[in-house]
N, C-alpha and C positions, 0 to 999 in steps of 0.2 A: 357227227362226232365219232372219236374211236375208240369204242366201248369194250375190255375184256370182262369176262364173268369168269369167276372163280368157282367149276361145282357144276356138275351134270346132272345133280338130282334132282324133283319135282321144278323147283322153283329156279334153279338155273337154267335148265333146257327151256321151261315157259318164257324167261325173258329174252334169253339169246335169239328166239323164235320170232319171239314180238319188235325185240329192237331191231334185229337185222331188215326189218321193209323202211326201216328210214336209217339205220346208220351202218357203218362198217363195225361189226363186232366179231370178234375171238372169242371161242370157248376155249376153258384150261381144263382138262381134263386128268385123271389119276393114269391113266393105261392107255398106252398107246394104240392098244385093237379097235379103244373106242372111239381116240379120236380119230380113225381113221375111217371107219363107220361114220360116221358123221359127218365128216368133211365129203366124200365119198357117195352118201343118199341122203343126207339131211337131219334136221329132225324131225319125227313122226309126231303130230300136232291130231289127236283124236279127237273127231268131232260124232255129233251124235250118229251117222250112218259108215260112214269112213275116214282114217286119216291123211291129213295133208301134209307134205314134204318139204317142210322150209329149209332151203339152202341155206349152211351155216358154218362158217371156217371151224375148224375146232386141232388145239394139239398137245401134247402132254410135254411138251418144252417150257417152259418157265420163260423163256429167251421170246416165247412168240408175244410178250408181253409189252416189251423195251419202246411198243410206239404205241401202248394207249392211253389217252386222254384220259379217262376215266375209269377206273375197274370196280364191278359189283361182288363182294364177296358175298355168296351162295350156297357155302358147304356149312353141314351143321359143325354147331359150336364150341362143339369138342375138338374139333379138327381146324379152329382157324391158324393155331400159330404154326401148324405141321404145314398147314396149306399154302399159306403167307412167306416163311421164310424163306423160302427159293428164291422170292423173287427179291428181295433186300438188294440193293445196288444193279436192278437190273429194271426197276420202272424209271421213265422219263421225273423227271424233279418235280414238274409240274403237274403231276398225275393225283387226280382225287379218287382215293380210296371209299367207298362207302358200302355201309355193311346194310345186309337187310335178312338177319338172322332171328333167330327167338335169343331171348336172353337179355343181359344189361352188361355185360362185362367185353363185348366183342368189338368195341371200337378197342376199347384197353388192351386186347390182346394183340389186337394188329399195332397197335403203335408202338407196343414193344419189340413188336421182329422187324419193322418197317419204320424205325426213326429218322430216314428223310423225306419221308411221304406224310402229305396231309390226309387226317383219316374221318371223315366223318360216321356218327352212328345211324342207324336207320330199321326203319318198319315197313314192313310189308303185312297188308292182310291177304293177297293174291295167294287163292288157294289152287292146288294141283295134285294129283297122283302122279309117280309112277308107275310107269306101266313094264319096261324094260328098257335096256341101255338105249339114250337114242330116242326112248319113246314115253309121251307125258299126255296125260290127259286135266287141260285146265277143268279147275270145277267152280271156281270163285273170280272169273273174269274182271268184276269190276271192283274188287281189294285197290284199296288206296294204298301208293306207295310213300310213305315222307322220309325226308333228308333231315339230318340238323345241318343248319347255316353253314359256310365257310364263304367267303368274302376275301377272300385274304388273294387269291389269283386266278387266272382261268385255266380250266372251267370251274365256275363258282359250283355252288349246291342250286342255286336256279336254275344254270344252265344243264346242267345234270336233268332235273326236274321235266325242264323242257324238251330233252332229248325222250323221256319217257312219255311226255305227253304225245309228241309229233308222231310217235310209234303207234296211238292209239291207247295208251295205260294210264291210268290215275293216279297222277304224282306233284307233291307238293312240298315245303323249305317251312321250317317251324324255326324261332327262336331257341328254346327250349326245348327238347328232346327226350327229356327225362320223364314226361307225364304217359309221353307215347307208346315208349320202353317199358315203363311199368303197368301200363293196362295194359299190354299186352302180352309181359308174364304174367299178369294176373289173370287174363282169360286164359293163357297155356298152362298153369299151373289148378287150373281149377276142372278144365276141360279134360285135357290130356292125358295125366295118370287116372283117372275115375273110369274115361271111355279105355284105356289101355286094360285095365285090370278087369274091370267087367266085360270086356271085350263087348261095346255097345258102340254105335254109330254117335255122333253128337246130343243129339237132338233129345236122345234121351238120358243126357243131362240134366236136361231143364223138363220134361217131362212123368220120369221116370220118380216116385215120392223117394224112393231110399237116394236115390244118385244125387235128388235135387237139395233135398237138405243136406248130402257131405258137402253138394257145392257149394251151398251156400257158406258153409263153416270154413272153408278152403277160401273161397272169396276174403271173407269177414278177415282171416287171418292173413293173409297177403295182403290186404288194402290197410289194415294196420302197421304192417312192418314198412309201407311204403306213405305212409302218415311220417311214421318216426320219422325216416331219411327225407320229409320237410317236402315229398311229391305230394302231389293234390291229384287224387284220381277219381273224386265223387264217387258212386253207389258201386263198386266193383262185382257185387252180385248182378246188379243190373245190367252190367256192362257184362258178364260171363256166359249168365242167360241168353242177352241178346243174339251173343256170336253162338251161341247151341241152337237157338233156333232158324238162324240168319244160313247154319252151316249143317239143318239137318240127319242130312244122307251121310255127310261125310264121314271115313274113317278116319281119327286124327292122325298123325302123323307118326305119334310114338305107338299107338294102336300097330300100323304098319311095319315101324322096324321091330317091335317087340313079335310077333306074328311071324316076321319075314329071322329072325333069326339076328337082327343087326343090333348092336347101342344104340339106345334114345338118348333125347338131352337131357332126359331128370336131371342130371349136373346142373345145368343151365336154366332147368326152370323152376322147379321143387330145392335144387340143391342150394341155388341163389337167394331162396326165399329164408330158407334155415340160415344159411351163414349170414345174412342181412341183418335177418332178427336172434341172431348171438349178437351180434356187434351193437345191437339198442337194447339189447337185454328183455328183449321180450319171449313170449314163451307160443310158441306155435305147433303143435304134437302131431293136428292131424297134416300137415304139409308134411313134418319128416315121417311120420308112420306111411303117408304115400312115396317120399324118396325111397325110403328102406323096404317097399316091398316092391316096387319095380326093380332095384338093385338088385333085391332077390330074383325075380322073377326073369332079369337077365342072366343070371347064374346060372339061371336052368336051362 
């Protein structure tokens, strides 16, 4: 299949890496130094004594898009419709778009700059660092990838599926997508800002007695505003825990852009949880009192 990924951070460099030993893939990149680096040595694939060099097209053209089968968008969520509209009138007709970002709102953003493209939403648990341009250190190998359906032409959402499988990644097509999407803001939304502002590793989330009861008040309040909107997501605490302990070591990801200096998704994943529960009229303090002090704490 001929796969482009949209996004050289953690989780687009990990796939383009992965899928390129079974398909022809493009990487879309911001800067042209890097796609050239890239195309150029590869990407740097750290493993635990040294890293490997997987050859991997990559280019900051919009245009090197127009003949792929399938494209993964991969940049965070604030960036999808800046990153998407380029390419509006310039992917093949037939071309399924699917996202595998944090958040719920990111197939909707794409179908708005990309109205003749089929867009499906999607989840990823596949966890990675950055390391530097080019260079990624997977940490969460076997994160399952899933799709929501599309049936409508080829390549389906199966076929997609199986092109991630044949690479060696865990990937699978749900009906429904909305259960997926939401536990999986709800583990971002309970994880994420707690390890950002304490600057703690996962783990001590669910470890830690202060961290672990905001989590769980953070869970409890996300799993309800995702009741209202009629999702069924069972024990959200339990599901938030699991991924703190399943994810240790890890620095979460807003941990890293808040650190490194960059915007995190609070928008996208605390922000989503507040404007959800406006719209059902519920009341959730401690989720916006964590939006409003990351937002703070990107000010500084």
């Amino acid at each position: 299949m001929r796969i482009g990924i949209v996004g050289a951070g953690a989780i687009g460099l990990s796939f383009a890496a992965a899928l390129s030993a079974a398909h022809d893939v493009v990487l879309l990149v911001r800067r042209a130094e890097v796609a050239g680096a890239i195309s150029r040595d590869g990407i740097a694939v750290a493993g635990p004594e040294e890293s490997e060099f997987v050859p991997v097209a990559a280019t900051a053209d919009p245009r090197g898009m127009a003949d792929r089968d399938a494209l993964i968008v991969a940049v965070k969520a604030f960036a999808t419709r800046d990153a998407l509209a380029p390419l509006n009138g310039i992917l093949a007709p037939h071309a399924l778009i699917a996202s595998v970002q944090n958040g719920i709102d990111n197939a909707a953003d794409a179908r708005a700059v990309l109205p003749g493209n089929r867009v499906v939403a999607g989840s990823t648990m596949f966890g990675a660092i950055k390391l530097a341009d080019g260079h990624v250190r997977p940490v969460i190998v076997s994160g399952a990838t899933i799709f929501e359906r599309d049936d409508s032409a080829a390549p389906t959402s199966d076929d997609l599926a199986a092109a991630f499988v044949a690479a060696g990644l865990d990937a699978s097509v749900v009906d429904d997508i909305a259960p997926v999407l939401w536990r999986k803001l709800i583990v971002n939304a309970t994880i994420n800002p707690l390890g950002a502002l304490a600057r703690r590793p996962n783990g001590a989330i669910a470890s830690d007695p202060d961290l672990s009861e905001l989590g769980k008040a953070l869970a409890r309040e996300a799993g309800a505003v995702a009741r209202a909107a009629g999702v069924d997501v069972g024990d959200p605490w339990e599901a938030a825990e699991a991924a703190a302990r399943a994810t240790a070591a890890n620095r979460n990801s807003m941990l890293q852009d808040l650190d490194a200096g960059r915007p995190s998704e609070i928008e996208a994943i605390a922000g989503a949880i507040v404007r959800s529960a406006a719209d059902h009229g519920i009341a959730v303090p401690l989720t916006d009192a964590m939006l409003r002090l990351v937002r703070a704490r990107q000010r500084a």
